[in-house]
N, C-alpha and C positions, 0 to 999 in steps of 0.2 A: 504493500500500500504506500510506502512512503516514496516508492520510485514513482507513483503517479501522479508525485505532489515536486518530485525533483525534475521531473522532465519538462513540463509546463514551466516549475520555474527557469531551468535552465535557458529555454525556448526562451522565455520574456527578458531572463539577464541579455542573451546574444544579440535582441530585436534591439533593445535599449542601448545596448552599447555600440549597435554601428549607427542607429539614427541618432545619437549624441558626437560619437565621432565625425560623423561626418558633419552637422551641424559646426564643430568646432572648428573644421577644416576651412571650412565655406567662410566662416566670418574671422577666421586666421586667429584665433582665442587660442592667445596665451594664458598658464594657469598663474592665477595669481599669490602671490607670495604670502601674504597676511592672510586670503583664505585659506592657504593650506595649513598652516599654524593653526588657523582655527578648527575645520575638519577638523583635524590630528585630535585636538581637545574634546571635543564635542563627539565626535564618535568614538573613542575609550569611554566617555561615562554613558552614553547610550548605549554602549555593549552589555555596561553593568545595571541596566536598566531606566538609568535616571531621566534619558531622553537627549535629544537634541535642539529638537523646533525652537523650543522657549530660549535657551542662551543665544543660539545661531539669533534668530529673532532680534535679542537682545546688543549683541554687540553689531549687528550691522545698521541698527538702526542709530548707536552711538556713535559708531564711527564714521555713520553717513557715506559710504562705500558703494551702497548700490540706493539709487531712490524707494520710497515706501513702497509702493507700488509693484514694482520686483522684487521684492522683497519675499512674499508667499512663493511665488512660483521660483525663481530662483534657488532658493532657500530648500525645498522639495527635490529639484532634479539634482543638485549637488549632491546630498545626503544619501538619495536614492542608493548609489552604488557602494557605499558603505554599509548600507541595511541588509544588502544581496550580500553582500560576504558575509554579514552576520547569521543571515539565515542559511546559508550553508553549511556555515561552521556548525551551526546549532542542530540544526535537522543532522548533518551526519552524526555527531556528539550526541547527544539526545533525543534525537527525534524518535529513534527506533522505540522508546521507552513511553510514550507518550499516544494517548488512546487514539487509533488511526483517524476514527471517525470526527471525531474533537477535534482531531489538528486540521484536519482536509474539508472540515466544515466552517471552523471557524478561517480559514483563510480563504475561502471563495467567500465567506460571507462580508469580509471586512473588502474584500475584493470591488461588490458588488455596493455596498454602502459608498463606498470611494467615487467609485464612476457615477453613482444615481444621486451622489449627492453636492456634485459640482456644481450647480445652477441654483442655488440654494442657497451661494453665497453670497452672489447680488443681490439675494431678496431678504437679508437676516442679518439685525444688528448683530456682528461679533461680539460686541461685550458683554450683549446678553445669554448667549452659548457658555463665553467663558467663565460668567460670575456662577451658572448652572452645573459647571463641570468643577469648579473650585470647590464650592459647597460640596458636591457628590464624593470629589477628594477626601474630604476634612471629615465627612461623617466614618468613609471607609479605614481612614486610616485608624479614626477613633476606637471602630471596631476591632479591627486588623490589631492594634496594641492591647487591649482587652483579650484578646483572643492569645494573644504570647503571653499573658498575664496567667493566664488559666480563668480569667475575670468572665469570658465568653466561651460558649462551645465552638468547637472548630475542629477541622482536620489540620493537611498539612504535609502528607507523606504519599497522595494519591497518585497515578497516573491517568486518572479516568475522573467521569462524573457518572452520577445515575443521571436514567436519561431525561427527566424533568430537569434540572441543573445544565445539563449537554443543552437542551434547547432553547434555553435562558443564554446562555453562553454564546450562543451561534447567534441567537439574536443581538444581545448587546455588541458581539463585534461588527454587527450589519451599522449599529449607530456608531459604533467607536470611525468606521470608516468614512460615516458623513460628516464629523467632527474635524475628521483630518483636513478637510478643505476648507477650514479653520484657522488652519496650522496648531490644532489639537494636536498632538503627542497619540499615536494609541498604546504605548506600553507602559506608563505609571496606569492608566484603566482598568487594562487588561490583567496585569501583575497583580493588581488587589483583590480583582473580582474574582479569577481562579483562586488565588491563593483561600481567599474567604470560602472561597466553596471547599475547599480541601485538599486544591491539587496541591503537590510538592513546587516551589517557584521556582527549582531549578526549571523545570518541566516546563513552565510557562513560556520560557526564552524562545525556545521553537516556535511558537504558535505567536508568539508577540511578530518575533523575526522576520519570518514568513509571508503574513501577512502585511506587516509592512512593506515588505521589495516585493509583492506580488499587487498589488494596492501603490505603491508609489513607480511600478513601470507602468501603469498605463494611465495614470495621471500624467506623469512626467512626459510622457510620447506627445500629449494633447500638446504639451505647453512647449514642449519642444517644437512641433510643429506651428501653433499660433508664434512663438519668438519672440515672446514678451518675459526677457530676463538676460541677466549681466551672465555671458559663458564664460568669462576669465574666472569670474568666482564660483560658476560651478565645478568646473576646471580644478580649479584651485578646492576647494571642499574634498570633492570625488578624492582626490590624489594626493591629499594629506589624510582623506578619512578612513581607506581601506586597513593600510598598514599600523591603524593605533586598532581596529578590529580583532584583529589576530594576538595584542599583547591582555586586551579587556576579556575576551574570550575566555583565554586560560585560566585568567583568574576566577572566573564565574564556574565552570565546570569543576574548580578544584575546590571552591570554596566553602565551609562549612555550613549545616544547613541553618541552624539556630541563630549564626551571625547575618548568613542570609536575610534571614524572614526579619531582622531587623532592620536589614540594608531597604528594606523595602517600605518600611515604615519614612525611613529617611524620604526616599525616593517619592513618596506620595507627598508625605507635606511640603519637599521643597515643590513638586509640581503643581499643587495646589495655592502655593503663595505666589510661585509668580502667576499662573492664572490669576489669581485675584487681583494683583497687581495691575494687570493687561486690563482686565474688562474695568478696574476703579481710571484709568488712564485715558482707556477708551471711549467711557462712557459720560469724563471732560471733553476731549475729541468732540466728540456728537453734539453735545452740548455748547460748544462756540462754534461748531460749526452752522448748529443750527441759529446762532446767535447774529450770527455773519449775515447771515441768508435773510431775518428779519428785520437788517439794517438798511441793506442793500434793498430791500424790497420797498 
């Protein structure tokens, strides 16, 4: 079963890297030096779960590097090819362990949430997504520490769900992939909400992974093809972010499981503050923008 989940992806890594290549070729995109530093950073701690979007997000909008506007889609095709070497690494390391039907359902579904939930972006305040995903953070994590407490029931050492859980599961990654056109994160979500149901978090990293580079090549193709984004900086992301993949990797398959499931705990609240942050920002934004617009009018 898992070779049915690696050939498709392989398919979609090969599709994505000669229509990005050759996009790069065509506009003569050098990679850039500060994004590849940043990659580099950014994909080791999204190997260990913590994410990408939100810092990437972060420092390019400080550094003013690429306009707001590229910013999303840029920020997507660059990372893209970091997330394909994670879910390789993971699916061959793990994946064999990890329930066929769970993993192969929830990444066609995070797949299908991705692509159907593109157009959705122009019609929906971001900040309001975000303030909804922050909260849902802070409750889970709340749980999620209660639960290492012995304060809560929980598992923790599963490779499977029952199948009411499994269906919940395949659902919430169907939303986790329309969030991503957000620039939502799917793996602090994804990592709390198995873990709470009982899988082991190693086990999660597959199914995070997966669908992410399954879910971010055929977004990335769109945008690649529309060509609305900075290719030095994706350039530069790609090709500092593959090789800190392979050192974050190791650490996660080795690491112990109880220091894990705290690692996780980290990982949701900091994803959770900066969301909160983003939509408290954003939802200024909105507000003098709208302020502008009844000046002017």
């Amino acid at each position: 079963m898992l070779i049915a989940l690696l050939v498709p992806l392989s398919l979609a890594i090969l599709t994505f890297g000669l229509i990005l290549i050759r996009a790069a070729i065509a506009k003569q995109a050098t990679p850039n030096r500060e994004a590849m530093l940043v990659g580099a950073v950014v994909s080791f701690f999204d190997t260990l779960g913590i994410g990408s979007f939100a810092p990437t997000t972060a420092w390019l909008k400080f550094r003013k590097i690429v306009p707001d506007r590229l910013i999303p889609p840029t920020m997507l095709v660059g990372l893209t090819p970091p997330s394909m070497a994670e879910s390789i690494i993971f699916l061959i390391a793990l994946g064999v362990k990890v329930d066929p039907v769970l993993l192969i359902g929830s990444v066609i579904a995070l797949l299908m949430g991705g692509l159907l939930g593109a157009p959705l972006v122009a019609r929906t305040r971001v900040w309001i997504v975000q303030a909804v995903v922050a909260v849902a953070l802070l409750l889970a994590a709340t749980a999620y520490a209660m639960t290492n407490l012995n304060m809560f029931p929980g598992g923790g050492t599963a490779n499977s769900l029952p199948l009411g859980l499994m269906i919940v599961a395949i659902a919430a990654s169907f939303c986790f992939g329309i969030l991503l056109n957000f620039g939502v994160g799917n793996y602090a979500p994804t990592l709390i909400m198995l873990s709470l149901m009982g899988m082991d978090p190693r086990l999660c990293f597959p199914i995070m992974a997966a669908g992410a580079a399954m879910c971010g090549a055929g977004a990335s193709i769109r945008h690649i093809q529309i060509g609305e984004m900075d290719l030095r900086i994706v350039a530069g992301l790609a090709l500092g972010g593959i090789p800190a993949v392979f050192v974050a990797a190791y650490i996660v398959t080795e690491m112990d499981l109880e220091l894990l499931r705290w690692l996780v705990i980290v990982v949701v609240l900091y994803a959770a503050a900066v969301m909160l942050w983003a939509a408290i920002k954003g939802r200024r934004e909105h507000r003098a923008e709208g302020a502008t617009a009844a000046v002017a009018g």
